[in-house]
PyMOL Python script that loads the backbone (N, CA, C, O; Angstrom):
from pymol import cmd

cmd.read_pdbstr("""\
ATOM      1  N   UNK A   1       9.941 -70.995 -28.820  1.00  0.00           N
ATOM      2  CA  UNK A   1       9.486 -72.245 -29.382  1.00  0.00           C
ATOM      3  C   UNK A   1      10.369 -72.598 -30.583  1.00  0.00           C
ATOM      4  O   UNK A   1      10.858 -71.720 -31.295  1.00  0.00           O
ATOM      5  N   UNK A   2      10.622 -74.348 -30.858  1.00  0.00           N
ATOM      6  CA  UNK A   2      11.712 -74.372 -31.736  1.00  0.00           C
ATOM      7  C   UNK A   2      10.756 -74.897 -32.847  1.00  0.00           C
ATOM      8  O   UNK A   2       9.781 -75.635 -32.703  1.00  0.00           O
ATOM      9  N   UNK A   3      11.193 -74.416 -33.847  1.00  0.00           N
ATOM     10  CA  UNK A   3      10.604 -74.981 -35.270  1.00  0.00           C
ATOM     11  C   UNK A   3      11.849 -75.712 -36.112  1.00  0.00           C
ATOM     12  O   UNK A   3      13.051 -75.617 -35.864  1.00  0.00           O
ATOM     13  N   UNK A   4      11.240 -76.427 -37.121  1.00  0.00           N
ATOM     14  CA  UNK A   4      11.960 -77.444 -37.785  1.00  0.00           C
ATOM     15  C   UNK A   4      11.691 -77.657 -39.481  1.00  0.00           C
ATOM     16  O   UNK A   4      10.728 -78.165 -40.053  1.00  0.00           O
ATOM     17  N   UNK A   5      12.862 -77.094 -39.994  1.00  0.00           N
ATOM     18  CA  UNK A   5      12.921 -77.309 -41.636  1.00  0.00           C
ATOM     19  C   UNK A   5      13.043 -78.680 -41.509  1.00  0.00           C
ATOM     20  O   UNK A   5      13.535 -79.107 -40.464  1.00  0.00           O
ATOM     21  N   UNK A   6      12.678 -79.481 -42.399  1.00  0.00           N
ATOM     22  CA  UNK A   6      12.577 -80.710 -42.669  1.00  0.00           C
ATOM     23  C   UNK A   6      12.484 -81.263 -44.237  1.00  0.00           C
ATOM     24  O   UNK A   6      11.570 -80.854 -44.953  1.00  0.00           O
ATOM     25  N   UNK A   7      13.534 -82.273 -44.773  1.00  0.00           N
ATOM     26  CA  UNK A   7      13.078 -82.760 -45.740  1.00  0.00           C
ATOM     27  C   UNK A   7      12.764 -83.851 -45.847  1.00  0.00           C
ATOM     28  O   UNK A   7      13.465 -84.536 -45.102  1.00  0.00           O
ATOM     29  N   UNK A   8      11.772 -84.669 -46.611  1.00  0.00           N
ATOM     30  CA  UNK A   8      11.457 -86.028 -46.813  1.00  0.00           C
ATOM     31  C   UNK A   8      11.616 -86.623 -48.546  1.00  0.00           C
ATOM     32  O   UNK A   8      11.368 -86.171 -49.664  1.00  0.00           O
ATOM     33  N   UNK A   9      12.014 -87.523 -48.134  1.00  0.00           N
ATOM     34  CA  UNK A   9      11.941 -88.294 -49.780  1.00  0.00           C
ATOM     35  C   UNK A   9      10.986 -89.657 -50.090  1.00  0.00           C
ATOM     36  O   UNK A   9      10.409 -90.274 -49.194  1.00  0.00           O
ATOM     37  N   UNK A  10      10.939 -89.938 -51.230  1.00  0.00           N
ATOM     38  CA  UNK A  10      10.250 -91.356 -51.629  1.00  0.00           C
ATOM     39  C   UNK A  10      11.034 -92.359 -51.610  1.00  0.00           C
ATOM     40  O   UNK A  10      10.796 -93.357 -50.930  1.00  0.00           O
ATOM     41  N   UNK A  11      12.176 -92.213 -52.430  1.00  0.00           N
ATOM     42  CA  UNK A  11      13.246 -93.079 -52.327  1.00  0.00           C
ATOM     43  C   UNK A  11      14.703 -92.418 -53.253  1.00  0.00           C
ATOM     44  O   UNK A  11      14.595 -91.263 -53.663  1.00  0.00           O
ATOM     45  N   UNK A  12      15.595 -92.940 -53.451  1.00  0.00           N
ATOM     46  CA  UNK A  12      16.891 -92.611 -53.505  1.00  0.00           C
ATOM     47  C   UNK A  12      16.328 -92.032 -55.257  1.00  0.00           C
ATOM     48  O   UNK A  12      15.629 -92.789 -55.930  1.00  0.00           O
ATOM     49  N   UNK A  13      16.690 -90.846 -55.718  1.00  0.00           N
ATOM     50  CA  UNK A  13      16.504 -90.128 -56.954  1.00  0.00           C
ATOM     51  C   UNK A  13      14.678 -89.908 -56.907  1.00  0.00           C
ATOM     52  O   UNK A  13      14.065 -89.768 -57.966  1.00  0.00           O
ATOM     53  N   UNK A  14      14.120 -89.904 -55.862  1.00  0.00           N
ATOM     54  CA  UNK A  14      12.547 -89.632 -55.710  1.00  0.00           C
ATOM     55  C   UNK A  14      12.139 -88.298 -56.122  1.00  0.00           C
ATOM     56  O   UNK A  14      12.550 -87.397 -56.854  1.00  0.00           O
ATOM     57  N   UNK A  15      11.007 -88.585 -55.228  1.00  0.00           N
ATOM     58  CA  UNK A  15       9.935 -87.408 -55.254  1.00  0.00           C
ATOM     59  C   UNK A  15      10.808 -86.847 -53.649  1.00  0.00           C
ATOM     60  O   UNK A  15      11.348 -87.649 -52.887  1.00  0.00           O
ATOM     61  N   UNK A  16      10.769 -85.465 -53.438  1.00  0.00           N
ATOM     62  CA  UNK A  16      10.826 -84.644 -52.376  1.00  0.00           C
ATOM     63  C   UNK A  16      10.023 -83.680 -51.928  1.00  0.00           C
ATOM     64  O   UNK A  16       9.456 -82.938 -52.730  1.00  0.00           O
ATOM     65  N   UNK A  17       9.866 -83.558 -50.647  1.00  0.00           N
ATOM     66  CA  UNK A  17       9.023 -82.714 -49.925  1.00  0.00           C
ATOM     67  C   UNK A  17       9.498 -81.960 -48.673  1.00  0.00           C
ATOM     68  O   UNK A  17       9.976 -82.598 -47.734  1.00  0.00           O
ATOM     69  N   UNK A  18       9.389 -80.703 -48.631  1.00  0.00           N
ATOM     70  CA  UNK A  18      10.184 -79.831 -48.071  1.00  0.00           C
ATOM     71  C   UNK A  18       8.842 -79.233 -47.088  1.00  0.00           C
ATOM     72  O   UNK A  18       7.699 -79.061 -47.512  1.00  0.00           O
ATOM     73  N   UNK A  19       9.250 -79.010 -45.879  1.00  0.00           N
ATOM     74  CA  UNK A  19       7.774 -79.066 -44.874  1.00  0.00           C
ATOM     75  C   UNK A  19       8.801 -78.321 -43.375  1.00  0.00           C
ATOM     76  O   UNK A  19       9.901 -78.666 -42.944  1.00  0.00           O
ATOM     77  N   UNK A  20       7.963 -77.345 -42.969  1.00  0.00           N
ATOM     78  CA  UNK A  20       8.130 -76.729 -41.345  1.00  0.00           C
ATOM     79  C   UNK A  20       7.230 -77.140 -40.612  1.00  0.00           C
ATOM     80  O   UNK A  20       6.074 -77.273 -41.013  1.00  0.00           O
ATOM     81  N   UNK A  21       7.634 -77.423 -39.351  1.00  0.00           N
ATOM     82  CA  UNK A  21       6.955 -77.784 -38.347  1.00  0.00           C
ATOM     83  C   UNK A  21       7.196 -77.878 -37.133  1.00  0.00           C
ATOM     84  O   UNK A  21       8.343 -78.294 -36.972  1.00  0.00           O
ATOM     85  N   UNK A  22       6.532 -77.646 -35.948  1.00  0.00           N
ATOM     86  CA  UNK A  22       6.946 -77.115 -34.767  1.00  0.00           C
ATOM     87  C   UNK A  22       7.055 -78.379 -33.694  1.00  0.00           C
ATOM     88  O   UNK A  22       7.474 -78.081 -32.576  1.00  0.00           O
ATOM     89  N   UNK A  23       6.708 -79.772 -33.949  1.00  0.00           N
ATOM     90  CA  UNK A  23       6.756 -80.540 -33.840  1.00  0.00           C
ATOM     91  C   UNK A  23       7.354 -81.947 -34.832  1.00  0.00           C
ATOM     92  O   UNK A  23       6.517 -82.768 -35.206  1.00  0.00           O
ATOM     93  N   UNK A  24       8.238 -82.061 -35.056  1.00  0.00           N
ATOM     94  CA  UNK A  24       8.813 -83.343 -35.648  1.00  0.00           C
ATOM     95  C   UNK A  24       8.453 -84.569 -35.890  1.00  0.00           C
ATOM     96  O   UNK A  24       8.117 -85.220 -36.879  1.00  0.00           O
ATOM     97  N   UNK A  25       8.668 -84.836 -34.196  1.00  0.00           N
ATOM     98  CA  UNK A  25       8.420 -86.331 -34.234  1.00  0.00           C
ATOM     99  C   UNK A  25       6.719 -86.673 -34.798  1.00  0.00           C
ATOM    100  O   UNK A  25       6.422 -87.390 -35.753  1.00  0.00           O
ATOM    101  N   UNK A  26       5.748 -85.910 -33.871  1.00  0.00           N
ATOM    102  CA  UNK A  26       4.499 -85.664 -34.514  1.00  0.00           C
ATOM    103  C   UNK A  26       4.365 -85.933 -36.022  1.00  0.00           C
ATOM    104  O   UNK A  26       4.057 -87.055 -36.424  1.00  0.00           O
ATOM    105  N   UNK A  27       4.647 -84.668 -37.047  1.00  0.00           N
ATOM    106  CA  UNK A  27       4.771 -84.958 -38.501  1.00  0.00           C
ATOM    107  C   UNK A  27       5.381 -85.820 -39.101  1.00  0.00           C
ATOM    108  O   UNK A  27       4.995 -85.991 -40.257  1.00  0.00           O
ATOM    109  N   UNK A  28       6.189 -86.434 -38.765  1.00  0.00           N
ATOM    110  CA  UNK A  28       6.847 -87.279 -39.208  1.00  0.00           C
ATOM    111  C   UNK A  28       6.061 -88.463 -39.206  1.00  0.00           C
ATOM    112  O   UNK A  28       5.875 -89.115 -40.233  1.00  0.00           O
ATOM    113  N   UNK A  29       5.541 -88.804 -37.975  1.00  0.00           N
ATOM    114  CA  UNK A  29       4.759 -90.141 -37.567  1.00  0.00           C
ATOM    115  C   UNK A  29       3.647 -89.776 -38.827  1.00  0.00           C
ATOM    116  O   UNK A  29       3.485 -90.557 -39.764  1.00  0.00           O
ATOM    117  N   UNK A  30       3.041 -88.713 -38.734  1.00  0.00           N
ATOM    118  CA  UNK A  30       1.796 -88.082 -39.518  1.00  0.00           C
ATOM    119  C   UNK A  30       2.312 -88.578 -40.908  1.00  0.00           C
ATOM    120  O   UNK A  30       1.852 -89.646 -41.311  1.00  0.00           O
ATOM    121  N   UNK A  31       3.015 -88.062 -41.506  1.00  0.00           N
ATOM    122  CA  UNK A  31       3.294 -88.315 -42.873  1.00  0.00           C
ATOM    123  C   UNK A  31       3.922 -90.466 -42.980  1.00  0.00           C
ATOM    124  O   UNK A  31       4.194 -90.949 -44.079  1.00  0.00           O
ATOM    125  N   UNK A  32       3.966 -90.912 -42.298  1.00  0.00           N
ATOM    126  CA  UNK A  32       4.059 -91.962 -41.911  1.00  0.00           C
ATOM    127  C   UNK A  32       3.124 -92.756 -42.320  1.00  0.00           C
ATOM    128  O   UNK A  32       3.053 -93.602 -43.211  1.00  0.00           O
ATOM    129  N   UNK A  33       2.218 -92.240 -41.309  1.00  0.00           N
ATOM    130  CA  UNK A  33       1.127 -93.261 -40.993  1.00  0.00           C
ATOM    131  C   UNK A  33      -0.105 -92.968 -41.911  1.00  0.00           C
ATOM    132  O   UNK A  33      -1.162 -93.592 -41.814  1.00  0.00           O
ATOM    133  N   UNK A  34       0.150 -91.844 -42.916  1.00  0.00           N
ATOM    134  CA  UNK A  34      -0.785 -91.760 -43.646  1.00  0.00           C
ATOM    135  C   UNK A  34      -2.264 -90.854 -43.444  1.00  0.00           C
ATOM    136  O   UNK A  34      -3.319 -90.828 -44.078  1.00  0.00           O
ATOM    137  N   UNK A  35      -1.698 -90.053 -42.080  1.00  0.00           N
ATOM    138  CA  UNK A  35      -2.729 -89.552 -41.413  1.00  0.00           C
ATOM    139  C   UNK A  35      -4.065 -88.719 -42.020  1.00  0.00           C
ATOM    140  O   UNK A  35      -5.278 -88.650 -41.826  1.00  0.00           O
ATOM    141  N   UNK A  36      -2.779 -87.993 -43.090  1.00  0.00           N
ATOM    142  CA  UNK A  36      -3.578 -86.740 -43.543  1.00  0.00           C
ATOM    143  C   UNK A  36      -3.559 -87.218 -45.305  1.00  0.00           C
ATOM    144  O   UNK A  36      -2.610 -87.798 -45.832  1.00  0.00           O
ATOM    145  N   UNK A  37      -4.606 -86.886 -45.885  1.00  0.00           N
ATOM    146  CA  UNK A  37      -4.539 -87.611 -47.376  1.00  0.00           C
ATOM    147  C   UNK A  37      -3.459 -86.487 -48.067  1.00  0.00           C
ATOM    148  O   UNK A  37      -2.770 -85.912 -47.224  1.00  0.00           O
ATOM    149  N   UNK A  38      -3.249 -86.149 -49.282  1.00  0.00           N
ATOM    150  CA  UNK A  38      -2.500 -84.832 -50.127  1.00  0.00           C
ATOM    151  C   UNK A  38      -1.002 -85.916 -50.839  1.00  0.00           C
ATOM    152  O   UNK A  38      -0.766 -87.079 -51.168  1.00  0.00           O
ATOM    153  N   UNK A  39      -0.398 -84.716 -50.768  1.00  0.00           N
ATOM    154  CA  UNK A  39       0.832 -85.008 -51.662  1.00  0.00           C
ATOM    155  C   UNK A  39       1.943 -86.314 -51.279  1.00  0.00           C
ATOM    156  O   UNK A  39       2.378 -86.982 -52.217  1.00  0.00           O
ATOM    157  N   UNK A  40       2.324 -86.598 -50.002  1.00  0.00           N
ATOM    158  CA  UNK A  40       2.925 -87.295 -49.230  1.00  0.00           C
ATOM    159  C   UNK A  40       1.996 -88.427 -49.555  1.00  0.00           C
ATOM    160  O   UNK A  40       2.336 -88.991 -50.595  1.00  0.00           O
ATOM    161  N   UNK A  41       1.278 -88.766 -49.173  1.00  0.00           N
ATOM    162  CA  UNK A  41       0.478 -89.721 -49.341  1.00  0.00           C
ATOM    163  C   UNK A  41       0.405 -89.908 -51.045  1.00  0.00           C
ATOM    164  O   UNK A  41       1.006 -90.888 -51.486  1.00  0.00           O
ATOM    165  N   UNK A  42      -0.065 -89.314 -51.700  1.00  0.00           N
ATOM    166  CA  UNK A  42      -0.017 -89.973 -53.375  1.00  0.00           C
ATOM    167  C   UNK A  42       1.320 -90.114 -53.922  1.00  0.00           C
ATOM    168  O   UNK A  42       1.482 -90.510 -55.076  1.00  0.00           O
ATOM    169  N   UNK A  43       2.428 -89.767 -53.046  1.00  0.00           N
ATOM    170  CA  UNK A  43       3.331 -89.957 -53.945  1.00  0.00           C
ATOM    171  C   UNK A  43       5.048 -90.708 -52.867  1.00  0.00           C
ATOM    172  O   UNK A  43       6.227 -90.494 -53.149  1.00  0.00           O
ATOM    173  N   UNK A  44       4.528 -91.492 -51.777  1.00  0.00           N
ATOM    174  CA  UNK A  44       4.658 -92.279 -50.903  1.00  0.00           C
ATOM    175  C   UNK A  44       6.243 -91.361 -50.033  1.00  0.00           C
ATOM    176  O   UNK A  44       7.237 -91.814 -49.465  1.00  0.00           O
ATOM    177  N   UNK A  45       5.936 -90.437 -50.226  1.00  0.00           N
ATOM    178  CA  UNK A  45       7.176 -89.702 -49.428  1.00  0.00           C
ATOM    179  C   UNK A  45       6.935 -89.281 -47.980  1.00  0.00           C
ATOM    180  O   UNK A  45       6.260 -88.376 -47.490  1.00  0.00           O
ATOM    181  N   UNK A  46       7.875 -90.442 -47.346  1.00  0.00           N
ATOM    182  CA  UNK A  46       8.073 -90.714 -46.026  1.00  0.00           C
ATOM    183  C   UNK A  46       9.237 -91.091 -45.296  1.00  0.00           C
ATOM    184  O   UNK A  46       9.179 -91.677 -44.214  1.00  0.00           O
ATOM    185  N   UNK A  47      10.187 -90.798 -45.812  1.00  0.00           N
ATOM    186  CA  UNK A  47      11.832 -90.886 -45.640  1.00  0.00           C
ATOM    187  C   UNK A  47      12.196 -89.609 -44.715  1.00  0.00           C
ATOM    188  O   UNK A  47      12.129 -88.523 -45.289  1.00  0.00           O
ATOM    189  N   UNK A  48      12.553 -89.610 -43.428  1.00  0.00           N
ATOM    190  CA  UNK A  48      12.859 -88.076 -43.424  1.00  0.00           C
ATOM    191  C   UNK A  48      14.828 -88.241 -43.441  1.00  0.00           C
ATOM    192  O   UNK A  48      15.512 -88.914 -42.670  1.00  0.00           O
ATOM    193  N   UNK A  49      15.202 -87.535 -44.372  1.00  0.00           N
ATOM    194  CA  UNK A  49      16.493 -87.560 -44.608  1.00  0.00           C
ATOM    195  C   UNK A  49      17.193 -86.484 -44.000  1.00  0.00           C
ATOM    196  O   UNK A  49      18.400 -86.689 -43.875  1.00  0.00           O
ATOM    197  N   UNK A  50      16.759 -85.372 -43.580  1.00  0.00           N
ATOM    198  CA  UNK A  50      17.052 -84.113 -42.997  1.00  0.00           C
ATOM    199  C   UNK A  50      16.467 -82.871 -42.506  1.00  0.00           C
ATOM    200  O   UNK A  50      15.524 -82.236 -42.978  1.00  0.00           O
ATOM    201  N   UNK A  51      17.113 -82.656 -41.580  1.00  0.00           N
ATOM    202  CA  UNK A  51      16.509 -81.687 -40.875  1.00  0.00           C
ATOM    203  C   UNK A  51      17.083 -80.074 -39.914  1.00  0.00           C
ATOM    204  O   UNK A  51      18.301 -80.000 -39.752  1.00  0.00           O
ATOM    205  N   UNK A  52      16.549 -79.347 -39.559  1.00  0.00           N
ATOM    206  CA  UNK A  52      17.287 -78.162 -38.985  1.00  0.00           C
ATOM    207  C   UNK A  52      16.498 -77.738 -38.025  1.00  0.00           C
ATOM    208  O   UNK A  52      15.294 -77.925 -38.201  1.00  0.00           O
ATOM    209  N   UNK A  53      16.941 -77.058 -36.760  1.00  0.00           N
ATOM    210  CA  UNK A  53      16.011 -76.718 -35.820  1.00  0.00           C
ATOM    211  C   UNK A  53      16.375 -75.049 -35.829  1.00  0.00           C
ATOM    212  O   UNK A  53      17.508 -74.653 -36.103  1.00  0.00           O
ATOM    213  N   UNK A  54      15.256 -74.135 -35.492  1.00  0.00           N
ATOM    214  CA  UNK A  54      15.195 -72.295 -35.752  1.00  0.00           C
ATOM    215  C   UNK A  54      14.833 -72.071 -34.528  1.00  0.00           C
ATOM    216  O   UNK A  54      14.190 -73.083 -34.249  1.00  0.00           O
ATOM    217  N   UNK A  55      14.833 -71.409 -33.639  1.00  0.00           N
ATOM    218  CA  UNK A  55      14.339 -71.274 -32.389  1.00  0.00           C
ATOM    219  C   UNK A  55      13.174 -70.186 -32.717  1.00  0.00           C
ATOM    220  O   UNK A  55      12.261 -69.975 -31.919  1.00  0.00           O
ATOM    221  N   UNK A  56      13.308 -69.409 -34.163  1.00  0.00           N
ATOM    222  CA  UNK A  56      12.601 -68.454 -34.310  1.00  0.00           C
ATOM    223  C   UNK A  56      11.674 -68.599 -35.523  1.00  0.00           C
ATOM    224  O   UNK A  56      12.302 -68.507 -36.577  1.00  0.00           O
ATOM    225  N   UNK A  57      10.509 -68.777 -35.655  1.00  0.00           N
ATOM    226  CA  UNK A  57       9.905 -68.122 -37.280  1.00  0.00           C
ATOM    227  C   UNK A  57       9.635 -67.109 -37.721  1.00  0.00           C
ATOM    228  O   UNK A  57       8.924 -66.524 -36.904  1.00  0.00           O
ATOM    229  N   UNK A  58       9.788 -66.555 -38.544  1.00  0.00           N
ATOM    230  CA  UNK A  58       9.383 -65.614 -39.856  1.00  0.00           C
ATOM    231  C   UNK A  58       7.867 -64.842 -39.470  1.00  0.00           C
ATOM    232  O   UNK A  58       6.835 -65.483 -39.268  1.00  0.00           O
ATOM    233  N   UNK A  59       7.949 -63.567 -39.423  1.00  0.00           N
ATOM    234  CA  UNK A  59       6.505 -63.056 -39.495  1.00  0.00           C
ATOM    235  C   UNK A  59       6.270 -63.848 -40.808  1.00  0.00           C
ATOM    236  O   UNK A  59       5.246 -64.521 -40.690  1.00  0.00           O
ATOM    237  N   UNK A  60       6.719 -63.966 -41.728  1.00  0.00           N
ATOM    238  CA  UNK A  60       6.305 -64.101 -43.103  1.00  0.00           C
ATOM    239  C   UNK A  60       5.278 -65.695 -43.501  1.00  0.00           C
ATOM    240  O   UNK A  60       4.300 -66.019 -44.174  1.00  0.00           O
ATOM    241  N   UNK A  61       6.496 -66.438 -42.378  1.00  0.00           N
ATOM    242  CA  UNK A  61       5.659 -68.032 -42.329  1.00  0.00           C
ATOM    243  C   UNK A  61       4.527 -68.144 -41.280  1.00  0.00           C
ATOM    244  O   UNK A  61       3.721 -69.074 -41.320  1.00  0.00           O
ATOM    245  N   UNK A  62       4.484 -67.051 -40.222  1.00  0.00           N
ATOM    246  CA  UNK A  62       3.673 -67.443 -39.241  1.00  0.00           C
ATOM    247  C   UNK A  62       1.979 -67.065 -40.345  1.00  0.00           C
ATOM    248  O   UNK A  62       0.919 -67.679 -40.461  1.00  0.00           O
ATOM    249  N   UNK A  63       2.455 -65.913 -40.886  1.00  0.00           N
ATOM    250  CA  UNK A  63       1.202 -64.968 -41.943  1.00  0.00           C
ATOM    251  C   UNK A  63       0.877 -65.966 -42.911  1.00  0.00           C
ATOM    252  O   UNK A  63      -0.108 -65.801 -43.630  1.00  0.00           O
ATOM    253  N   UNK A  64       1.694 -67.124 -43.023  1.00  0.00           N
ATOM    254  CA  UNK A  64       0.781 -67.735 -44.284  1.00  0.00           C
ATOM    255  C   UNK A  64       0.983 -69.080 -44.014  1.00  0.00           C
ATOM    256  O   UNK A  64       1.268 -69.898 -44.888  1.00  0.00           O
ATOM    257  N   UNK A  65       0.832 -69.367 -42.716  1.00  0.00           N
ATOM    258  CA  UNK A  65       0.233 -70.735 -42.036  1.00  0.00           C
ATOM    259  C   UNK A  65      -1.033 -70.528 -40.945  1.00  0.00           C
ATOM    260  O   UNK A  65      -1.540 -71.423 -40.269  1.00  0.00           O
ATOM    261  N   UNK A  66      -1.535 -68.603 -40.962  1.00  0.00           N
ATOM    262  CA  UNK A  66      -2.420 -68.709 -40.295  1.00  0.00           C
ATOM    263  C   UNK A  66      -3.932 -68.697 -41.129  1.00  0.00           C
ATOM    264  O   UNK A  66      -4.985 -68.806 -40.500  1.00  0.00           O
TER     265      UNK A  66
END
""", "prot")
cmd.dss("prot")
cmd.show_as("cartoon", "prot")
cmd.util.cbc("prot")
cmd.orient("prot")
C-alpha cells in the first residue's frame, strides 16, 4: 500500500501543514472542503504544494496513528 508525505500551505509566506496519508486525493478534497473542523480549517491551509509517495510505513507511524 502506497502512502503519501504531503505538504499544504495558506498562502505564499503562510501557515504550513505537514500530514501522511494513504489516500491523497481523499485528504486533500477533506482539507478542502472543510470536512473535518481543527487546524486546517482555523487557519485556512488548503494549498497542496507538495508531495512524495513511500510504498512502505514506519512501525513507528503505523503505532501512533493507531
Amino acid at each position: 500500500m502506497a502512502y503519501y508525505v504531503y505538504l499544504l500551505a495558506s498562502k505564499k509566506h503562510g501557515t504550513l501543514y505537514l500530514g501522511v496519508t494513504n489516500d491523497i486525493v481523499r485528504r486533500v478534497y477533506e482539507h478542502r472542503s472543510i470536512a473535518i473542523k481543527g487546524f486546517t480549517s482555523r487557519y485556512g491551509v488548503d494549498n497542496l504544494v507538495w508531495f512524495e509517495i513511500y510504498m512502505m510505513c514506519s512501525p513507528q507511524s503505523r503505532a501512533r496513528r493507531s
